[in-house]
C-alpha positions as a printed NumPy array, in Angstrom:
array([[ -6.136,  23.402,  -4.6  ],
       [ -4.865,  23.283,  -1.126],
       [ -1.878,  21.773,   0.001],
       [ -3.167,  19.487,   2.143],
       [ -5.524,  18.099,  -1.037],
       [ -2.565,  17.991,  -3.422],
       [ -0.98 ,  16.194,  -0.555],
       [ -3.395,  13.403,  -0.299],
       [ -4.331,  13.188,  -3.828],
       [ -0.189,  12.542,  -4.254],
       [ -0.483,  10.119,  -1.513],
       [ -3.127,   8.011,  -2.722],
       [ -1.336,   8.782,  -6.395],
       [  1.545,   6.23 ,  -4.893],
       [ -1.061,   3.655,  -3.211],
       [ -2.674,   3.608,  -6.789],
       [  1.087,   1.559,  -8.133],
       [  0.325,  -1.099,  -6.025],
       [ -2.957,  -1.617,  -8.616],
       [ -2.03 ,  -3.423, -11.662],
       [ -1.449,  -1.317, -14.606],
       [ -4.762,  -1.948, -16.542],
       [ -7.063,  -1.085, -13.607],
       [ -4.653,   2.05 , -13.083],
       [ -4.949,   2.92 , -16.71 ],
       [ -8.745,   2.339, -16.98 ],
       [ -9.768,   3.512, -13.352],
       [ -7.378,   6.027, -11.681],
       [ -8.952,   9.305, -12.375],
       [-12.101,   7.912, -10.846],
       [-10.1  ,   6.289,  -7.82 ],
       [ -8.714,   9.414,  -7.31 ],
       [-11.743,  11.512,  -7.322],
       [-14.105,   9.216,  -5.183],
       [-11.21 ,   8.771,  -2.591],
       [-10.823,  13.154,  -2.553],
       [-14.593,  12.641,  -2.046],
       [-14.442,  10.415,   0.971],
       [-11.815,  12.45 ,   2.25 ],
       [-13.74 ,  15.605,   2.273],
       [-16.68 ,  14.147,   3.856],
       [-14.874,  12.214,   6.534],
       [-12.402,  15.544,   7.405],
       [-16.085,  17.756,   7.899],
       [-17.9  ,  14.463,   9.835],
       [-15.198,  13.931,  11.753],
       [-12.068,  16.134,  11.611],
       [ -8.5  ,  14.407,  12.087],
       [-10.153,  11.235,  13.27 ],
       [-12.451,  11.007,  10.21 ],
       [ -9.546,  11.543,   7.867],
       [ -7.392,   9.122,   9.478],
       [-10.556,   6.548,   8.952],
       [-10.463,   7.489,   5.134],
       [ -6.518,   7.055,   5.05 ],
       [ -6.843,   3.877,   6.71 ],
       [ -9.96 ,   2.335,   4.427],
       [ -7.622,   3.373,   0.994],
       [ -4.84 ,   1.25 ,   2.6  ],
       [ -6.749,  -1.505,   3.466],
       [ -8.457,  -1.52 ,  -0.186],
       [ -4.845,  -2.183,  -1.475],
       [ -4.377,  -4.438,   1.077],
       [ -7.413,  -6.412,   0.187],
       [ -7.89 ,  -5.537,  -3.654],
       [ -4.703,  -4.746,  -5.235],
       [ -2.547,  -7.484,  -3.674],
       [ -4.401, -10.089,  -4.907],
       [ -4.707,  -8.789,  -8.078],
       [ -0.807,  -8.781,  -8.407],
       [ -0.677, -12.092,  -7.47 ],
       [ -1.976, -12.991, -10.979],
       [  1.459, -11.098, -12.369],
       [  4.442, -14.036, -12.876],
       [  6.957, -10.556, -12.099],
       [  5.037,  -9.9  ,  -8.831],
       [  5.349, -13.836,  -8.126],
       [  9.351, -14.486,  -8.342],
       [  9.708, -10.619,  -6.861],
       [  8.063, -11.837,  -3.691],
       [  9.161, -15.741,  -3.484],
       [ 13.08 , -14.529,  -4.102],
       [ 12.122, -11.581,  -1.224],
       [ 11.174, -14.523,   1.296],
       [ 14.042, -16.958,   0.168],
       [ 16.4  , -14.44 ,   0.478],
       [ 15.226, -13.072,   3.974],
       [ 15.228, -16.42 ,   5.192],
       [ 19.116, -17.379,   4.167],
       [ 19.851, -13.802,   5.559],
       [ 18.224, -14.928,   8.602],
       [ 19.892, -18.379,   8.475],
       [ 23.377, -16.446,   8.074],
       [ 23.281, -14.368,  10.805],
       [ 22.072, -16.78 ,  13.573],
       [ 24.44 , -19.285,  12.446],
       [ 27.399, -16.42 ,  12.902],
       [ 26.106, -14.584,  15.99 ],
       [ 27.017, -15.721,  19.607],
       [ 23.881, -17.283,  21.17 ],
       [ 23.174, -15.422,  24.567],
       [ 23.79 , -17.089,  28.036],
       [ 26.026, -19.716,  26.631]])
């Protein structure tokens, strides 16, 4: 195995945690092996380009799949609502404390 595949089959290894655990458990070796595929055949269509396009389709599939599939996890819910409170009273903070420009 080349580095460059034990690279990308690491790579999509980490997109693959943003799945939820039972479609990891059940499907991974699959996901893993059809992406590979994709790879492959996009790298010898299209060089860089077409393995840039294959990069970019795995992230959008977690974009578009796996997101909303965490959104059915209560964890995933209050990880990302105290995220956004606590960005926004971050936010708050420092405007409130910083001089506002051209006064």
């Amino acid at each position: 195995m080349s580095n460059a595949h034990r690279a990308s089959s690491f790579g999509y290894g980490v997109l693959l945690l943003f799945y939820p655990r039972e479609l990891r458990d059940r499907y991974s070796g699959e996901m893993r092996r059809v992406f590979l595929e994709q790879l492959r055949d996009e790298w010898k269509r299209s060089g860089t380009a077409g393995a840039a396009r294959a990069v970019f389709k795995a992230i959008w599939e977690v974009i578009i799949v796996a997101a909303p599939l965490q959104m059915r996890n209560p964890s995933i819910i209050a990880a990302a609502l105290s995220f956004v409170t606590s960005s926004i009273l971050v936010l708050t903070f420092f405007r409130a404390v910083s001089p506002h420009c051209g006064k």
